[in-house]
KOLRO-305287 format. One line per 5 residues: number of its first residue (from 1); for each residue z, x, y of C-alpha. Coordinates in steps of 0.05 Angstrom, whole numbers, plus 5000, padded with zeros to 4 digits. Layout:
% KOLRO-305287
NUM = Z,X,Y  ... $
END
This chain:
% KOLRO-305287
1 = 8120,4119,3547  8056,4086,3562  7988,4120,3576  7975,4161,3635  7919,4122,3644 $
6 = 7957,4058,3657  7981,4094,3719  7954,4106,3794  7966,4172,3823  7973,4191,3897 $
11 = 7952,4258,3921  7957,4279,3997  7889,4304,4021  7914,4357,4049  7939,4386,3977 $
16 = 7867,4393,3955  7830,4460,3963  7752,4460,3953  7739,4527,3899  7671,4535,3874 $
21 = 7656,4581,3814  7597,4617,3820  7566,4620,3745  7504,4653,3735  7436,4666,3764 $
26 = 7363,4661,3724  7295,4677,3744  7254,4734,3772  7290,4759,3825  7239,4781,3880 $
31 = 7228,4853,3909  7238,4875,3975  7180,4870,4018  7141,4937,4031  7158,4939,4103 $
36 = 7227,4941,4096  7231,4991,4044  7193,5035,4090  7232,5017,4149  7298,5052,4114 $
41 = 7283,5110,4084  7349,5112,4041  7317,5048,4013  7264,5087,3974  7307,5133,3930 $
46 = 7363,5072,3917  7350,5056,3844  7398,5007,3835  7408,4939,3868  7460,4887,3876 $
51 = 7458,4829,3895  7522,4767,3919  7515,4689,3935  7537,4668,4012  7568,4602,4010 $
56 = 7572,4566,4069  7591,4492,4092  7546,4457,4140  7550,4382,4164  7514,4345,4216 $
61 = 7454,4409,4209  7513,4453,4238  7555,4502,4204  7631,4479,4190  7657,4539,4159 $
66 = 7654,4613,4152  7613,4639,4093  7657,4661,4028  7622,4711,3984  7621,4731,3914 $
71 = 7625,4803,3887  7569,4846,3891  7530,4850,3820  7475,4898,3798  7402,4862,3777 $
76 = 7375,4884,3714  7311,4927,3721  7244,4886,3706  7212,4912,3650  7134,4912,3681 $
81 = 7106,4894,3612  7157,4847,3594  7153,4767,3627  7221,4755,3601  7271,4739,3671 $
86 = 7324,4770,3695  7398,4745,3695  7459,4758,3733  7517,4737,3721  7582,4728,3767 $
91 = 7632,4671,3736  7668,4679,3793  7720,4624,3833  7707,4624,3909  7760,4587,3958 $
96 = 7728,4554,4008  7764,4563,4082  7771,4489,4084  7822,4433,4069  7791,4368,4039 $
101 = 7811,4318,4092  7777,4369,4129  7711,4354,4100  7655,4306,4136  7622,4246,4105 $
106 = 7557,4289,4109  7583,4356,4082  7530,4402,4047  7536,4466,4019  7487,4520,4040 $
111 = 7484,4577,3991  7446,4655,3995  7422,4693,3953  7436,4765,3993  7418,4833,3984 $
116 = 7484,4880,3976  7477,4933,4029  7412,4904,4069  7436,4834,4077  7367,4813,4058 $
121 = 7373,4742,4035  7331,4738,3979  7325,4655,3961  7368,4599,3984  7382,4528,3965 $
126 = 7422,4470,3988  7465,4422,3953  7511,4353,3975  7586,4359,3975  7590,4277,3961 $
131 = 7548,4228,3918  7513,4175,3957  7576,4122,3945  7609,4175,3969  7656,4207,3905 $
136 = 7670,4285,3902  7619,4318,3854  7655,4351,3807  7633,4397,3751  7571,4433,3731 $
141 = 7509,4436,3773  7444,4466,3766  7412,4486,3834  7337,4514,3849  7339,4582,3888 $
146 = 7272,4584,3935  7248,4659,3939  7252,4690,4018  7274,4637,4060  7342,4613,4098 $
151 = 7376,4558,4075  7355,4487,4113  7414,4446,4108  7385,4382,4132  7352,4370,4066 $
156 = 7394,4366,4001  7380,4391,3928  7331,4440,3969  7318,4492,4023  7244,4469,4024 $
161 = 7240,4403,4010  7212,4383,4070  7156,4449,4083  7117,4418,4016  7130,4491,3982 $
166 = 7138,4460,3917  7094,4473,3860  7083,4409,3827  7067,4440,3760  7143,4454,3751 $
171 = 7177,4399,3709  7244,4418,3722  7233,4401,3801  7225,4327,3776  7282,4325,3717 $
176 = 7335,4354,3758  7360,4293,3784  7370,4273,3710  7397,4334,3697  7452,4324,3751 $
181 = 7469,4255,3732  7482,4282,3662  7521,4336,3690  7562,4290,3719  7565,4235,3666 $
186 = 7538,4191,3705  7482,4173,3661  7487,4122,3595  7518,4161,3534  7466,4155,3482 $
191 = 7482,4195,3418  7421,4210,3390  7385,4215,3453  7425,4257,3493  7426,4321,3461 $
196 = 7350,4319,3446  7341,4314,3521  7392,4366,3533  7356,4418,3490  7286,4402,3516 $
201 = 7310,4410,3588  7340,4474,3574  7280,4507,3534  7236,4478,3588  7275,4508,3642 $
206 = 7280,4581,3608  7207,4570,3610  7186,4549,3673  7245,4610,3695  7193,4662,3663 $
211 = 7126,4639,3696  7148,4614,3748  7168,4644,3824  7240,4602,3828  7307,4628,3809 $
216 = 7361,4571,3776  7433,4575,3806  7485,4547,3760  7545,4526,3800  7616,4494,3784 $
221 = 7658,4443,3832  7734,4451,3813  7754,4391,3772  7819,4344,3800  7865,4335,3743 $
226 = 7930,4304,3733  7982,4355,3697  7911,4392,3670  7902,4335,3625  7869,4273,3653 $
231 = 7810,4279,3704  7797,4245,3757  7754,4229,3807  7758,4229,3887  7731,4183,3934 $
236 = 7709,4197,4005  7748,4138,4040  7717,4125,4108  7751,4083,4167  7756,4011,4161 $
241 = 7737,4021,4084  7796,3981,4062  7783,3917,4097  7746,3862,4071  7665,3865,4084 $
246 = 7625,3793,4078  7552,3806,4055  7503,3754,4045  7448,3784,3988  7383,3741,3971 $
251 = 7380,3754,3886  7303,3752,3859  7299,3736,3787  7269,3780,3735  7264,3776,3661 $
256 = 7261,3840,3623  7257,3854,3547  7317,3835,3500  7313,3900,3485  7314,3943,3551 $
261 = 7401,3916,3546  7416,3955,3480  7441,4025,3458  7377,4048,3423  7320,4024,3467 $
266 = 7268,4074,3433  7290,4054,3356  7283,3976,3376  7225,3980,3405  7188,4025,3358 $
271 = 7222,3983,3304  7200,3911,3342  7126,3942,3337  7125,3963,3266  7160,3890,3244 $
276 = 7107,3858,3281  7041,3900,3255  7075,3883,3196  7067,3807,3203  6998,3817,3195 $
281 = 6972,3869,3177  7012,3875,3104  6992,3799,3092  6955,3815,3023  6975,3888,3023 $
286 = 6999,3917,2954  7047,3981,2955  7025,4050,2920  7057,4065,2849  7106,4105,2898 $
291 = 7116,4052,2936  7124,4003,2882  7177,4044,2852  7222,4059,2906  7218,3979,2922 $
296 = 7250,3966,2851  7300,4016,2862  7317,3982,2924  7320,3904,2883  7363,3942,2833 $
301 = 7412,3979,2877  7421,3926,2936  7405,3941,3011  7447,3938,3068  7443,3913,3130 $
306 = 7440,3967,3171  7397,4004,3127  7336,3998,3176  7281,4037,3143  7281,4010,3068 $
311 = 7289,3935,3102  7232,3945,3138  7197,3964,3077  7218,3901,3049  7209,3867,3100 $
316 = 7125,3886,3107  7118,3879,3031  7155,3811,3028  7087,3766,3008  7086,3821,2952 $
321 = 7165,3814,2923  7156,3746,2934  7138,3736,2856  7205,3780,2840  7253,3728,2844 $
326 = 7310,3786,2849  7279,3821,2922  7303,3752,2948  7368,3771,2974  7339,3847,2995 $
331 = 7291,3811,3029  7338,3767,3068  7383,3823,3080  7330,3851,3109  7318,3791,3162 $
336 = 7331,3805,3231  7366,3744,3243  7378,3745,3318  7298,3745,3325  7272,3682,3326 $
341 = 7207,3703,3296  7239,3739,3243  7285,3687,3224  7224,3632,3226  7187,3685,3178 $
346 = 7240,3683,3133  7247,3613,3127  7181,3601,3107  7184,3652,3058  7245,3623,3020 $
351 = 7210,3560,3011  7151,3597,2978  7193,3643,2942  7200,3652,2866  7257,3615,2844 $
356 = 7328,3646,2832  7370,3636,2780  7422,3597,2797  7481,3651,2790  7443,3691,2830 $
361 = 7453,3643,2894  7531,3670,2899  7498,3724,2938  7476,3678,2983  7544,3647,2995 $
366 = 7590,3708,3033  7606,3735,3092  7533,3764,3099  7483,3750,3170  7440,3720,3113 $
371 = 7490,3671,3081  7515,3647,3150  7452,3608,3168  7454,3538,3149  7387,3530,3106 $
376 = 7400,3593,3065  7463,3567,3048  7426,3502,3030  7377,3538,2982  7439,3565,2951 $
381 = 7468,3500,2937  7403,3470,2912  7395,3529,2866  7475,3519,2836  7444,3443,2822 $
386 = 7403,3453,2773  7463,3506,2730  7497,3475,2669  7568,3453,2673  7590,3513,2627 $
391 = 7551,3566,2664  7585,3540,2728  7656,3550,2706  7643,3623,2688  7636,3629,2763 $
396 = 7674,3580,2789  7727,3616,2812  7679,3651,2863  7655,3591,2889  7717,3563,2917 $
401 = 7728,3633,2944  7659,3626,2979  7693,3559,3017  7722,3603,3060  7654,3618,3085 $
406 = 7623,3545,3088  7642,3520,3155  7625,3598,3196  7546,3579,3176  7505,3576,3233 $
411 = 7527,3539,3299  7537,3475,3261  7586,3470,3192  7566,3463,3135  7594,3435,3070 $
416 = 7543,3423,3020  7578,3470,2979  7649,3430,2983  7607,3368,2970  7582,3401,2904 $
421 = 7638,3424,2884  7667,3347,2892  7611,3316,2861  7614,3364,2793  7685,3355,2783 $
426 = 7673,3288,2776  7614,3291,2729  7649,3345,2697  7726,3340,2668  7726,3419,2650 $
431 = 7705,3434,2725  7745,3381,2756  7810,3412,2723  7802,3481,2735  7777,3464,2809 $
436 = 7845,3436,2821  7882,3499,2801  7842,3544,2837  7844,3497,2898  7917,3480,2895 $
441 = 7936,3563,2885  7892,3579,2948  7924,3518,2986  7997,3558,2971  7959,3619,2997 $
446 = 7947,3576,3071  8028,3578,3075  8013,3660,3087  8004,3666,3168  7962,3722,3152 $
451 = 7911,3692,3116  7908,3638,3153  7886,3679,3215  7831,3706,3169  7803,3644,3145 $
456 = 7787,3576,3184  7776,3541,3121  7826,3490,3105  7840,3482,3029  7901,3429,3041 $
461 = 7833,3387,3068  7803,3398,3011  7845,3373,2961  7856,3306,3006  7782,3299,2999 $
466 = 7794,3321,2924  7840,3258,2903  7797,3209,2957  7733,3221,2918  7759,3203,2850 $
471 = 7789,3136,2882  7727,3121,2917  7682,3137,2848  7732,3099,2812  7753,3147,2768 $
476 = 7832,3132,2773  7840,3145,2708  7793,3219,2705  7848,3225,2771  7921,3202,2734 $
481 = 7901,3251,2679  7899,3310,2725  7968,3291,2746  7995,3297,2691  7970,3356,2664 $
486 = 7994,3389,2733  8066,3351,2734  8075,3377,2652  8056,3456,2675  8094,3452,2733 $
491 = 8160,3420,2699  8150,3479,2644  8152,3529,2694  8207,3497,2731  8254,3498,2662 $
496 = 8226,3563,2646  8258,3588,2723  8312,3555,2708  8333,3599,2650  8320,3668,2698 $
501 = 8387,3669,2703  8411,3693,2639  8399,3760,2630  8402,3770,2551  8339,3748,2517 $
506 = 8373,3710,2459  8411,3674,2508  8356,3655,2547  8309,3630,2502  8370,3586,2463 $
511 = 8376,3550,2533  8295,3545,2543  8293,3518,2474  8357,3463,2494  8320,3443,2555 $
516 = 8248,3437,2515  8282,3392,2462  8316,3348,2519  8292,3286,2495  8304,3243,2564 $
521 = 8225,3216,2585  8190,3228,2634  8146,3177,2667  8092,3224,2680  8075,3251,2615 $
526 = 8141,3226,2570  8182,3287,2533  8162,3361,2521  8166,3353,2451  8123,3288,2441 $
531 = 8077,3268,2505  8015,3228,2517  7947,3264,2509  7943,3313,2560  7883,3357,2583 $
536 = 7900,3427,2554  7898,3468,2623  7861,3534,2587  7801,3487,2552  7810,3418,2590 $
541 = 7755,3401,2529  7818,3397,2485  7873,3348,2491  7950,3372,2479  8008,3311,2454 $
546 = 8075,3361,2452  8104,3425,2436  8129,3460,2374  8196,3476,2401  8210,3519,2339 $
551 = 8158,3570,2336  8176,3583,2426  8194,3654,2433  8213,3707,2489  8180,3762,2492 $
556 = 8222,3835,2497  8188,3853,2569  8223,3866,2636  8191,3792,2645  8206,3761,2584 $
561 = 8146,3715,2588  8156,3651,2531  8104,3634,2481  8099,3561,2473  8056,3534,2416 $
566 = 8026,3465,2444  7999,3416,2384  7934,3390,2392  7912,3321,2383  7877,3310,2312 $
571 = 7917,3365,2287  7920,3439,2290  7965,3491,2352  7939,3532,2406  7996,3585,2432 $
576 = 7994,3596,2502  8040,3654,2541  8078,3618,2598  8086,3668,2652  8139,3663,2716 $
581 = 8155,3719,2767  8072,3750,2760  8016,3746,2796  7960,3731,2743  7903,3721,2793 $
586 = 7879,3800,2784  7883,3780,2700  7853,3720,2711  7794,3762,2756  7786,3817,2705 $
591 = 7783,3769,2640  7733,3728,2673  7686,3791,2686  7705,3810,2616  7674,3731,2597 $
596 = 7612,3741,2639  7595,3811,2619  7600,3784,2545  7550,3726,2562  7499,3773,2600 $
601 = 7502,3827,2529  7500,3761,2493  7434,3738,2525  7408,3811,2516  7417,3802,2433 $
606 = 7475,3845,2440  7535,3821,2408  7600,3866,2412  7653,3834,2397  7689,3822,2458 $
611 = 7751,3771,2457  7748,3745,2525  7808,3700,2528  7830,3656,2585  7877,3661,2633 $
616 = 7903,3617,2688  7939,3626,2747  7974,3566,2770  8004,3591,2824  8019,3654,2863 $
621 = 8069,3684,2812  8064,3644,2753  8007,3621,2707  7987,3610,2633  7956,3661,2587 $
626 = 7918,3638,2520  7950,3688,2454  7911,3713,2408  7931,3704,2343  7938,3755,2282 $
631 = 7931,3817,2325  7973,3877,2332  7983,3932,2383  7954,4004,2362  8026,4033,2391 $
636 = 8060,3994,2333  7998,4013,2283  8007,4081,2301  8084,4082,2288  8083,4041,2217 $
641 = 8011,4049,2196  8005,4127,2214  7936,4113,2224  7887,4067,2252  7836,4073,2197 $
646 = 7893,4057,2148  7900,3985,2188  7834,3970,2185  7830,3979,2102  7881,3923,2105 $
651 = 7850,3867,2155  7819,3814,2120  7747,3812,2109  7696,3859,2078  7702,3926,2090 $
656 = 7637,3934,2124  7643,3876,2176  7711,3893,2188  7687,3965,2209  7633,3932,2243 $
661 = 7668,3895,2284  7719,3953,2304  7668,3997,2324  7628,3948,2366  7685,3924,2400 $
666 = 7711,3990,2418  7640,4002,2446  7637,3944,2485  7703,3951,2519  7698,4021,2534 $
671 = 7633,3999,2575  7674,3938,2608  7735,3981,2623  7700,4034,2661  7652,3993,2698 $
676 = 7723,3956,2729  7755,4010,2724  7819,3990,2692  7874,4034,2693  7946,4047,2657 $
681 = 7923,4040,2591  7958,4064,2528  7969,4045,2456  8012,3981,2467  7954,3945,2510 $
686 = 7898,3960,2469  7913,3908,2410  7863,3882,2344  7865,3832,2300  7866,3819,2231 $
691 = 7783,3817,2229  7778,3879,2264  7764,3866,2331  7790,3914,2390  7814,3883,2451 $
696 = 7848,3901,2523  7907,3859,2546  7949,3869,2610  7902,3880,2676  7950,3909,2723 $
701 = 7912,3963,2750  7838,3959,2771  7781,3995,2810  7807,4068,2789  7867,4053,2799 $
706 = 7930,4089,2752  7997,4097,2761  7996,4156,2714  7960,4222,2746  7894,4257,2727 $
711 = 7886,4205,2675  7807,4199,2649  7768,4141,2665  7771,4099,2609  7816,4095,2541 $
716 = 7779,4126,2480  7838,4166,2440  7818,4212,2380  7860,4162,2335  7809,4105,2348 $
721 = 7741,4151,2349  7769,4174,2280  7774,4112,2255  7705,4101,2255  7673,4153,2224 $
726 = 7623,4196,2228  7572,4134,2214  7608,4090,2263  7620,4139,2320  7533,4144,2316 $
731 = 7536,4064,2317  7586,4065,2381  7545,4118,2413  7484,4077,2409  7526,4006,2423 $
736 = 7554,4035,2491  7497,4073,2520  7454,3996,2513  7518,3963,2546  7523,4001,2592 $
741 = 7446,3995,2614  7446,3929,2611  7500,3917,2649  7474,3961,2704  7409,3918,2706 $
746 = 7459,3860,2727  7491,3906,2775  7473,3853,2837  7506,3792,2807  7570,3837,2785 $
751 = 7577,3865,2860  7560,3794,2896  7615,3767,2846  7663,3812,2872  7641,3809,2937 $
756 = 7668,3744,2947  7739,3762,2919  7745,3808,2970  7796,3756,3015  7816,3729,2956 $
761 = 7887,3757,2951  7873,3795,2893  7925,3860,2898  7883,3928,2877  7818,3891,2917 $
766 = 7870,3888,2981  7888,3960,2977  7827,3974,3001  7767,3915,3007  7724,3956,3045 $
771 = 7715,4001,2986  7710,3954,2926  7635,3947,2930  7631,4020,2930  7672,4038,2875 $
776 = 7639,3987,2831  7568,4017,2847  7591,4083,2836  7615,4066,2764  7556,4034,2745 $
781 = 7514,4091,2778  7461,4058,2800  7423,4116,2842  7406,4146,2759  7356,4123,2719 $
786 = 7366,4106,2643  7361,4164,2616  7400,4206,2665  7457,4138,2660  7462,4156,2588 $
791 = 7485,4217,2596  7533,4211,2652  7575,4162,2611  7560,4211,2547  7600,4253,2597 $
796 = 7654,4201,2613  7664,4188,2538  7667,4267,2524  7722,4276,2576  7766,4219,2557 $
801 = 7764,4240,2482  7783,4317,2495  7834,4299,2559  7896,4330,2549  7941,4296,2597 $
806 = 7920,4223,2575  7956,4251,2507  8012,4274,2551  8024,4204,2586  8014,4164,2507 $
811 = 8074,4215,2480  8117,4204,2540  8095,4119,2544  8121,4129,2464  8182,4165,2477 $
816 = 8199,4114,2529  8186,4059,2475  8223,4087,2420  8278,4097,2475  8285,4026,2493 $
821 = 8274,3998,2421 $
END
């Protein structure tokens, strides 16, 4: 059924009765006058008095109705050395002996404030029964009772409007129009605002109620609701109202402030003023040690756009940061960008600024106000220029994501970055390669209507411009060997489909092998086993000529992924895991973080060990995975070794290196594992090889994500902390607590990484994009200093050492193995 609201109801006039509640009553209520206390002689030994409101409708000056009256109610006794007022209190419904269609345009109601007993009327006041376009007020009123005088109905809101009895020292006299239009809600609804004024009106009334000579009337107009749910509101509909009225009106012009139009007129303004003493004022201004901190903790931790008050901070200290090459992207966060003198102050500062690095431009390259003007966007691309071709394909995969930004810059569209991207992958044959796999998997993504309606970028376009450059540079032949790299991977994972079918493993990889040894050429590339020198797709530095059919094998998974060993030309194999039926663009996410993070300890002279190999997905559910020779699982260690210390006396290598190596590697990916916080790990995807080294495979979970409960937050099992020893749990201590600092000092270019992954497509950053950032900051927790970081992953390490059901979930994950084996 659709919404009441979507609905017009009819009511008949005559169906509508006009009650009035009579609330309460505030204020010093005034004594009888001398003379007619002495005039009744009863009147001087009555101690207690009561008092009821008269209400009575007038129109045209004349009365329309007889009075109704409330119940008599006894007055509180004045304490003579007390100020406080008195209140009396009724809450009582009234029926007023008329019908609605009964009422004139000009209705007012006249109410009294009468003695019981003397009928003295002790204060009157007068209010309208319609608003001035004529709708039925309805709801709560607040009314001024005038001591000792008869109602005047020919003046509304007052009985003595018009006899200039008002004290003009009373506030309340002037807010009470206010006050009725908020009554009503008739008045803008401004959060903040609104109950501020609400409280100040009412503490200033209870005032003005004690020193003052008026009493306040609180009254209530029945509401009109359909069914008691939906109100409503009821207009006065005078003759000839429903026909058609030509008026001829003479507009004048007038400009006002931008910012008289929006919600917080107070905050902008008082915000527009301290932006613009800050122009010049804070021109060679240096912050306080105070200051100075709290602006590094803001470079470190990030800023927000709508956090107003720290980007105003770094907004006035901007001449200051600009040395910091880091506060650039705070700073023009921080911009105001719909504010032309704001956004001409921050263009002149970002050609003065301190030079990023060029990784540091990704942040430069979202979905940000920032990154969607057209000359920031340029700096960003200048910046990338002057990167080396191997520091660019570390993030290359988040600068094709940052595409689908390029043409919502600014009114215009831009594509310097597509034209850089163009221009390196034809200088480059490493980018060039990869470019086209990450280009041609997000052009499959563009057959999703879903993504398309998030996106306006067109990657099909791209890779049209893509082959046209390298014909127009005349590099046909940089172009043919791209072909037939693709057209070799492709055929591979079209034979390796083609064997889905056969559900026993043996089987299956008998008829892969058959199809891999077909010896029938093709024109592309020639045969499978023997083929002209072919870019290998995981190091296009390396060139491939065929494929050792022998050593192909299936693997015993649900998936039954192949390993293929491709020869190399001058000699030598690489194995690569050939992958159909998965998604490996979260793998191929994860093991590039796992690559940069290694280069950032690596520049910090911190070396742990990390095996960051590469994966590649070449399209939406299959891709290639590089295999690590010589290593073994810990599951299988566990099971035939009985120990993991016992393995590592039998890896080759000195004794001393080996344990080296163990130990920093476990450091290094317990850091890496909880800062993405990878989940569902147990014994059989932790793996190390024969020189020691610990290393994480299988990436299917991420962001604190587990498909086992209450499971700790990263994988550090007594087995391996044993293996160390008492020496080399003090050296992994030590190698994680400077990891994990480190890393948090490059907190900015992790998050702005991820940042533009977040319409990637990636499945765990889908489940909830809104959150990813978060998540990420709150691993790395970045509102602790050193010190206090150390010991919250101290804590983290603790827990996952002593947590009892991660050694429930290992003993049921090797039950399950042994089960299946």
């Amino acid at each position: 059924m659709k919404d009441r609201r979507d609905h017009f109801h009819y009511v008949y006039s005559s169906d509508l009765r006009q009650r009035l509640n009579i609330s309460s009553l505030e204020g010093h209520i005034p004594d009888k006058p001398i003379e007619e206390i002495l005039s009744n002689e009863i009147n001087a030994f009555v101690t207690n008095r009561y008092v009821y409101i008269s209400v009575e409708l007038y129109a045209s000056g004349r009365p329309y109705s007889l009075p109704a009256q409330s119940h008599p109610i006894p007055v509180p006794k004045r304490n003579p050395n007390s100020s406080a007022s008195q209140k009396v209190k009724w809450d009582e419904w009234l029926m007023l002996p008329v019908q609605f269609c009964e009422l004139p345009r000009d209705s007012v109601l006249a109410l009294r404030l009468v003695e019981f007993g003397t009928d003295l009327c002790l204060g009157s006041t007068v209010c309208e029964v319609f608003s001035e376009i004529g709708e039925l007020l309805q709801g709560s009123r607040d009314l001024w009772v005038w001591p000792m005088v008869e109602p005047d109905p020919r003046y509304h809101n007052s009985s003595t409007s018009a006899r200039g009895q008002i004290d003009k020292n009373h506030q309340m006299h002037r807010l009470k129009p206010l006050k009725d239009k908020m009554n009503f809600k008739e008045n803008s609804n401004i959060e903040w605002l609104n109950p501020l004024t609400t409280k100040e009106m009412s503490q200033l009334s209870h005032k003005e109620s004690i020193v003052g000579d008026f009493m306040n009337l609180v009254i209530e107009t029945e509401s009109l609701a359909f069914r008691e749910v939906l109100e409503y509101a009821c207009v006065y509909m005078e003759n000839g109202a429903d026909q058609d009225v030509t008026v001829t009106t003479h507009h004048s012009l007038r400009k006002i402030p931008d910012f008289i139009a929006r919600e917080n007129i107070v905050e902008e303004a008082h915000l527009k003023v301290v932006r613009s003493i800050g122009r010049s004022m804070t021109e060679n201004k240096k912050p306080s040690p105070s200051e100075r901190d709290r602006l590094m903790k803001i470079i470190q931790e990030g800023l927000t756009e709508n956090d107003i008050e720290n980007g105003t901070m770094v907004f006035n200290y901007r001449n200051f940061l600009s040395s910091y090459p880091n506060a650039l992207i705070p700073f023009l966060t921080s911009i105001r960008w719909l504010d032309p003198d704001e956004k001409s102050t921050a263009l002149c500062a970002l050609d003065n600024w301190a030079p990023i690095k060029p990784e540091a431009a990704l942040g430069l390259l979202g979905d940000s106000l920032a990154a969607k003007q057209i000359e920031v966007r340029k700096y960003a691309v200048s910046r990338l220029r002057t990167a080396q071709g191997e520091d660019l394909e570390l993030y290359l995969l988040q600068l094709v994501q940052a595409l689908k930004y390029e043409s919502q810059a600014g009114d215009g569209v831009s594509r310097g970055l597509e034209q850089f991207l163009l221009e390196m992958a034809q200088l480059d044959q490493s980018i060039g390669s990869f470019l086209y796999w990450f280009i041609n998997v997000e052009a499959q993504n563009e057959a999703n209507e879903d993504f398309r309606s998030l996106h306006s970028y067109d990657f099909n376009r791209f890779l049209e411009h893509f082959n046209s450059s390298f014909y127009k540079s005349r590099r046909e032949k940089q172009r043919a060997e791209l072909l037939r790299q693709e057209k070799l991977i492709t055929d591979l994972i079209n034979e390796l489909r083609a064997c889905e079918k056969y559900s026993s493993r043996p089987e299956r990889l008998e008829r892969f092998k058959s199809r891999l040894e077909d010896e029938t050429p093709r024109e592309e590339y020639g045969t499978f086993s023997d083929f002209k020198p072919t870019m290998y797709p995981l190091d296009p530095r390396k060139k491939i000529v065929g494929i050792n059919v022998d050593k192909t094998y299936l693997f015993k998974s649900a998936m039954m992924p192949a390993l293929i060993f491709f020869k190399l030309e001058g000699g030598g194999e690489v194995g690569v895991i050939l992958k159909v039926g998965d998604d490996l663009r979260q793998d191929q996410l994860i093991l590039q973080m796992i690559t940069l993070m290694n280069r950032l300890l690596l520049e910090e002279k911190l070396d742990l060990k990390l095996t960051p190999y590469c994966t590649l997905a070449t399209s939406i559910d299959a891709g290639l995975m590089e295999f690590v020779p010589d290593s073994k699982g810990i599951g299988d260690i566990l099971r035939k070794e009985g120990s993991i210390g016992k393995y590592l006396q039998e890896c080759r290598g000195p004794r001393s290196v080996v344990m080296d190596n163990y130990v920093r590697s476990c450091a290094g990916y317990c850091v890496v594992t909880y800062i993405l916080g990878i989940g569902d790990r147990h014994n059989d995807n932790l793996l190390i090889t024969r020189d020691g080294k610990l290393f994480h495979v299988d990436f299917g979970f991420i962001l604190g994500r587990d498909p086992k409960p209450m499971q700790p937050p990263l994988k550090l099992s007594r087995e391996m902390v044993e293996a160390m020893g008492e020496e080399g749990w003090k050296n992994f201590r030590n190698f994680s607590y400077e990891a994990y600092i480190n890393l948090r000092r490059h907190s900015q270019f992790i998050l702005s990484l991820f940042e533009l992954m977040l319409d990637a497509g990636i499945p765990d950053i889908a489940i909830e994009p809104d959150k990813t950032l978060q998540k990420l900051r709150e691993r790395m927790r970045l509102d602790l200093n050193d010190m206090d970081a150390i010991k919250h992953f101290q804590l983290v390490t603790d827990q996952a050492i002593s947590s009892v059901t991660a050694r429930i979930s290992e003993n049921m994950h090797a039950i399950k193995i042994w089960t299946t084996s």
